[in-house]
N, C-alpha and C positions, 0 to 999 in steps of 0.2 A: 340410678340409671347406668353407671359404669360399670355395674356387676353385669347388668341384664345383658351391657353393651357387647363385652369382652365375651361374654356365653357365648351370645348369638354367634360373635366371627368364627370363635373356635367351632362350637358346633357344625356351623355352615362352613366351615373351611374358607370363610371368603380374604383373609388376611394371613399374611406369614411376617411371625415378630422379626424377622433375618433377611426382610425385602425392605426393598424402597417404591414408594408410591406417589403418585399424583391428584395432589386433590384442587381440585374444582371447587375456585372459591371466589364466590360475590362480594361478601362481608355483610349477607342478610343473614339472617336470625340462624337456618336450618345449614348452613355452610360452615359458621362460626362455632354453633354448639359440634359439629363433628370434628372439627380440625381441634376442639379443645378434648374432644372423646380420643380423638388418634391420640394426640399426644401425650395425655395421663396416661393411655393403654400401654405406650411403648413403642409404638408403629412409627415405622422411621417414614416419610413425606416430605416431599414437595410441594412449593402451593402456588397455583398456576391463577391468574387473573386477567382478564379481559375488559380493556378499555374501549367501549362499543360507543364512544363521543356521542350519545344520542340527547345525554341531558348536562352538558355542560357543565356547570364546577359541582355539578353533584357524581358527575362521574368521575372527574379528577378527586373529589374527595373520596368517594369509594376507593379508589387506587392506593389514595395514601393509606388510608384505617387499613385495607389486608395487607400492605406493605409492614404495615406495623405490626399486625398480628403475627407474620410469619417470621420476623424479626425476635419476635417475644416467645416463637414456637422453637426458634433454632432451625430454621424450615430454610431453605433453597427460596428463592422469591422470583418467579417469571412474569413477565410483564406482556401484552400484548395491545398496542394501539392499534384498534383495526379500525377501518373507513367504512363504515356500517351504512351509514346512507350512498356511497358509490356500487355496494355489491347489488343494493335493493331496486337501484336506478338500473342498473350494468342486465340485470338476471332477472328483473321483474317479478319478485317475490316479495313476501310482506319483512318487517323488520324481523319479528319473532325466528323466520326461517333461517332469515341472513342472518343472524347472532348463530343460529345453531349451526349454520353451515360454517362459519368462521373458526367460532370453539371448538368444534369437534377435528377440522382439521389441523386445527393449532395443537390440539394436546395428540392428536395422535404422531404429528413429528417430534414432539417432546417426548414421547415416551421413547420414542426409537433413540433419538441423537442423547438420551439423558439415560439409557438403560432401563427402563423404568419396569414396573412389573405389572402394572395398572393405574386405571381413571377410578380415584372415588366421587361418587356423586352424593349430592346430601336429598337423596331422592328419599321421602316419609310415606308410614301410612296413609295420612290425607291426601298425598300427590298420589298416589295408587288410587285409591276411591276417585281421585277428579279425572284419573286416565282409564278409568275401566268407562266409567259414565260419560265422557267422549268417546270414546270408543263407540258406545250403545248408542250415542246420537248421530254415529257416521253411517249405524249402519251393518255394525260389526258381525261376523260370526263368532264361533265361541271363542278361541283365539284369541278378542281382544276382551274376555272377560279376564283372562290369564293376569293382563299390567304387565308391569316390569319388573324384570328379573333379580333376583340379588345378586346373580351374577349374568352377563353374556359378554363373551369374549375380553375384553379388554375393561368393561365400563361392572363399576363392584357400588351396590348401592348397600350398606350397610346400618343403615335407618329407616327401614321398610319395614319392622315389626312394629317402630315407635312413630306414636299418634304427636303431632303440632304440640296439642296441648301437656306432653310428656318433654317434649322438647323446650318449650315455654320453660316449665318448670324447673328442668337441669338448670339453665341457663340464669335464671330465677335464683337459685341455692349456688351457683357460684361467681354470680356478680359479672355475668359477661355484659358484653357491649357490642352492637351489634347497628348496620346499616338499612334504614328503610327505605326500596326504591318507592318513588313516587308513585311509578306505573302498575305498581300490585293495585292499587284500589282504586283502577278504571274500569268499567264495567265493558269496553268495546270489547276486548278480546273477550273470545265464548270461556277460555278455561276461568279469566276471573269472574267471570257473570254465574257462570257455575258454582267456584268456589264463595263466591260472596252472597248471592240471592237464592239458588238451588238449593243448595247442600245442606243449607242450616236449616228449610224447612224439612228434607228430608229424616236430616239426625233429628230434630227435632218431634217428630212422628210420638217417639216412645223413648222412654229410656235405653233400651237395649235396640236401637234401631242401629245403631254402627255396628255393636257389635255382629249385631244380627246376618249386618250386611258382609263385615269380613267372612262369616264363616259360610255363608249361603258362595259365593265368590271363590272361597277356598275347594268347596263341596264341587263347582261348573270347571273349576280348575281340573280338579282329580277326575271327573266324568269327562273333561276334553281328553286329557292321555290315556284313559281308558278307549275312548274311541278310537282315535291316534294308533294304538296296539292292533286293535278288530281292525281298523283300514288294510293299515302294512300287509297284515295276514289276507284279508278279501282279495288287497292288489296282486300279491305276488302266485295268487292261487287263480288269479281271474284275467288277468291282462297280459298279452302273448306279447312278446317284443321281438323281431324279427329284420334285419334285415334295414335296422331304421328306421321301422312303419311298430305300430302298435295300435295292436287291436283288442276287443272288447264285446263280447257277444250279448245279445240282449237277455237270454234266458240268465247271464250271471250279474244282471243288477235292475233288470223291469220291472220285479215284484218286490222290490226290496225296501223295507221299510227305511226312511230318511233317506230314500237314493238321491234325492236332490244335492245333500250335502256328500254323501257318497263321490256323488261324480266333482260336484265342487272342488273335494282335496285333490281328484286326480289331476285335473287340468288345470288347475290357479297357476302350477309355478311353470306352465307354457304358455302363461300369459289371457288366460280366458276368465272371464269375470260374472260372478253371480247371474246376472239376467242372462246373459249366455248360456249357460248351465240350465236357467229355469225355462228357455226357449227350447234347448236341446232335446231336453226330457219331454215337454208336451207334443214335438216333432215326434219322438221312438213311438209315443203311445199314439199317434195320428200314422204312423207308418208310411213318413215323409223320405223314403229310401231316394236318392241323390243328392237330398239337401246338404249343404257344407256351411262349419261355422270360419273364423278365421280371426287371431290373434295377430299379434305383427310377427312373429315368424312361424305360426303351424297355421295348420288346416286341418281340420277335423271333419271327417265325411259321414253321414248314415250313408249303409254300405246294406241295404235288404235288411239282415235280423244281424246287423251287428255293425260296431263305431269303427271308425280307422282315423290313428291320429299319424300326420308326418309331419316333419319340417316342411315349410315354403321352398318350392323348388327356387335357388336362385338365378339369378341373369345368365344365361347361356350363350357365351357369345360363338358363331358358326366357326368350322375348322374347316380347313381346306387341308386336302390328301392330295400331294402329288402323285407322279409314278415311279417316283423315286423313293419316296419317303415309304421306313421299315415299321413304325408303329405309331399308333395316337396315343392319347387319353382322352379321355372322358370323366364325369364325375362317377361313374356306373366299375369303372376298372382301365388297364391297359389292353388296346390290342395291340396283336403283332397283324405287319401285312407280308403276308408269303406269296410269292410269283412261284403256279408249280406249273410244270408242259410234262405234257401227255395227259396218261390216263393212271388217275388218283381214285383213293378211295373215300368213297364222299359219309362227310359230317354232317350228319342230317341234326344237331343240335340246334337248338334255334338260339343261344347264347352267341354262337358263333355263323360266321356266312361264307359257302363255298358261291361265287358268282363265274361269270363268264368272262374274264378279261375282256376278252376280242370287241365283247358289248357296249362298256363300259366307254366314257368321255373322261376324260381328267382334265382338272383339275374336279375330285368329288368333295362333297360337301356334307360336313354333320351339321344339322342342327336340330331344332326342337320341332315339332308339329305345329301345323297351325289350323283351325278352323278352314274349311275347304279342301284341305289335300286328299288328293287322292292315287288311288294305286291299282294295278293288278296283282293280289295276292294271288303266291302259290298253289297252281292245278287248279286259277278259276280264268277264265277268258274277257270278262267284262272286270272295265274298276268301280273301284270303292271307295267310299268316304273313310280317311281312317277312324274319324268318330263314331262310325256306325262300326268298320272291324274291330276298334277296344271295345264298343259295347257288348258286341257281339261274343266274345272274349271275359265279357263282365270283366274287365278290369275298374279298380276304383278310380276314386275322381283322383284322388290324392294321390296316385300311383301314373296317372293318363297326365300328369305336368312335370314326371320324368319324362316319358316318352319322347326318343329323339329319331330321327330318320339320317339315311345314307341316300346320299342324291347323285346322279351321275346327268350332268346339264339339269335338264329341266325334269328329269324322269326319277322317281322316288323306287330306289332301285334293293331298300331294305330298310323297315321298319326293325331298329335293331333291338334285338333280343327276343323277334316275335315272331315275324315273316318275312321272306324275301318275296321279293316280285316277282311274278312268273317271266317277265322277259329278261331280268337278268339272269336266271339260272342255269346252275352246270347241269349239260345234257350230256349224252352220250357221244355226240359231238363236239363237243368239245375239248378243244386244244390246249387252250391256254386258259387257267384256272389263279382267279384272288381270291386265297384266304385268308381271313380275317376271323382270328383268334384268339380269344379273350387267356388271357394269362393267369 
């Protein structure tokens, strides 16, 4: 197995003989036979241990046995007593998590404050088969048929080709010794219920039923980054980004075979989740035009024959414009405010607003729209609801919770970036002219 061992690293580049490492060590079976794989290999490590107090002088005797082992490796020995039942009580998580959350933040300051190059873990082919197969019982898309990686980021599993009973054996032929926790062969947790009742009738099926299963796993692996490729290339040919808002029109994903998952990959990392997606799509084809979905911070809107995703407008709180004061902000950009007298030549941009001083009350007011307001738009004589002028406008929903107004007392004196009010406008009469001018 040390031949196979040393292949694999090199091949897989997951090891440099001229680094130093940290290994993640229990003193169970699959922890012990790597740290004895590192160390006949060459691989210079550290061996990092977690006292999770959960089972009493069998966790202090696990201490001692890796104490000793790393002693016998010429290894660095890090110790950690963590208070595993105060995190579980404190964050209301099961123990299993609270270990992981403990561990993981423990070895990631050791790798910083110790130099370190990476976390090995004694992650096996069987732990792969029981994490694709929970995976499939959460729920999974393809993604979780992938497992875990030989390598991501920091954390390098280097016993992912080799099978328990391959491991068994090394360990077998060189007379190791090795820690058994009690809690492996409880059946409450689902991963041992799986690995102890599940899986052996599974393997058991056929002779070549494992293997069968790594290669069939390997095959949905290759066909996920196949898809993965065809996305990127759909997405970046199909989805307009704009401004902050990102759109999506129906003729480029309505008839599209798998668009369920199609749309899946678009939206999951803004927070939108499977049943989401599979409402979304039965909406397009119902031709549910202002229905809106909503993650914790987008909004995604059917918009007639086509999606519009944005960020969640955030809290807006009102600004007050003196008549002193030379410019605002807003989240939309800067304006200047210019005092011009006489007769100017007028900005009919709707970005920007020439009004009438003389009109105007101060202290004005931005803020956001609200249900009920209403205005005299621009060269009309009666007001309006501004819900019905965005609609009017066809402005999207996702776009109608930017929408902020300019108030002068009680009178909505410009719907900024859209209309000004017809009584605040510069006329020809006009003397004394605020511009307000987006920069």
């Amino acid at each position: 197995m040390i031949e196979a061992f040393i292949s694999h690293i090199k091949n897989k580049s997951l090891l440099d003989f001229n680094k130093n490492y940290l290994l993640a060590c229990s003193g169970g079976l699959d922890s012990v036979c790597l740290g004895h794989l590192l160390h006949n290999s060459k691989i210079h490590f550290e061996v990092a241990h977690v006292n999770f107090q959960l089972r009493g002088k069998e966790s202090d005797d696990d201490e001692k046995f890796v104490k000793q082992l790393a002693e016998s490796w010429g290894s660095y020995f890090h110790i950690l007593h963590a208070e595993t039942s105060n995190v579980v009580e404190e964050k209301h998580i099961s123990p299993q998590m609270a270990a992981r959350e403990i561990r993981y933040d423990w070895f990631d300051k050791l790798l910083e404050t110790r130099n370190l190059e990476g976390i090995i873990i004694a992650h096996h082919q069987d732990d792969q088969l029981e994490t694709i197969f929970l995976n499939l019982l959460r729920g999974t898309g393809i993604e979780g048929l992938y497992g875990m990686a030989d390598k991501r980021g920091f954390l390098i599993r280097p016993l992912l080709p080799f099978s328990r009973k391959e491991i068994m054996q090394y360990a077998k032929e060189n007379s190791l010794k090795w820690r058994e926790d009690s809690s492996n062969t409880k059946t409450d947790y689902k991963r041992n219920k799986l690995r102890l009742d599940v899986l052996p009738v599974i393997y058991g099926a056929s002779e070549d039923s494992r293997a069968n299963l790594i290669t069939s796993f390997n095959r949905l692996k290759d066909t996920g980054r196949a898809f993965s490729g065809l996305f990127e290339l759909w997405k970046s040919k199909s989805i307009l980004d704009r401004d902050g808002f990102q759109t999506l029109k129906f003729e480029d994903f309505i008839h599209l075979e798998g668009t369920i998952s199609i749309l899946y990959f678009w939206l999951r990392s803004y927070g939108f989740n499977s049943d989401q997606v599979q409402e979304l799509y039965q909406s397009c084809l119902s031709g549910e035009s202002g229905k809106f979905f909503e993650s914790a911070d987008y909004i995604l809107n059917i918009d007639r024959s086509q999606l519009i995703l944005a960020p969640k407008s955030k809290n807006f709180d009102p600004i007050e414009i003196s008549r002193n004061d030379l410019d605002f902000m807003i989240p939309e950009g800067k304006y200047e405010i210019l005092k011009l007298t006489g007769e100017v030549k007028l900005d009919k941009s709707s970005t920007n607003a020439m009004l009438d001083l003389d009109q105007l009350n101060f202290p004005l007011t931005i803020r956001t729209w609200r249900e009920g307001d209403r205005f005299i738009p621009l060269g009309m004589k009666n007001s309006k609801k501004i819900s019905d002028f965005l609609i009017d406008l066809k402005i999207p929903l996702v776009k109608k919770q930017e929408v902020r107004i300019l108030e002068s007392g009680e009178k909505i004196a410009w719907i900024i970036g859209y209309r000004i009010a017809d009584w605040a406008k510069h006329t020809a009469a006009t003397r004394n002219t605020l511009y307000l001018k987006k920069r």
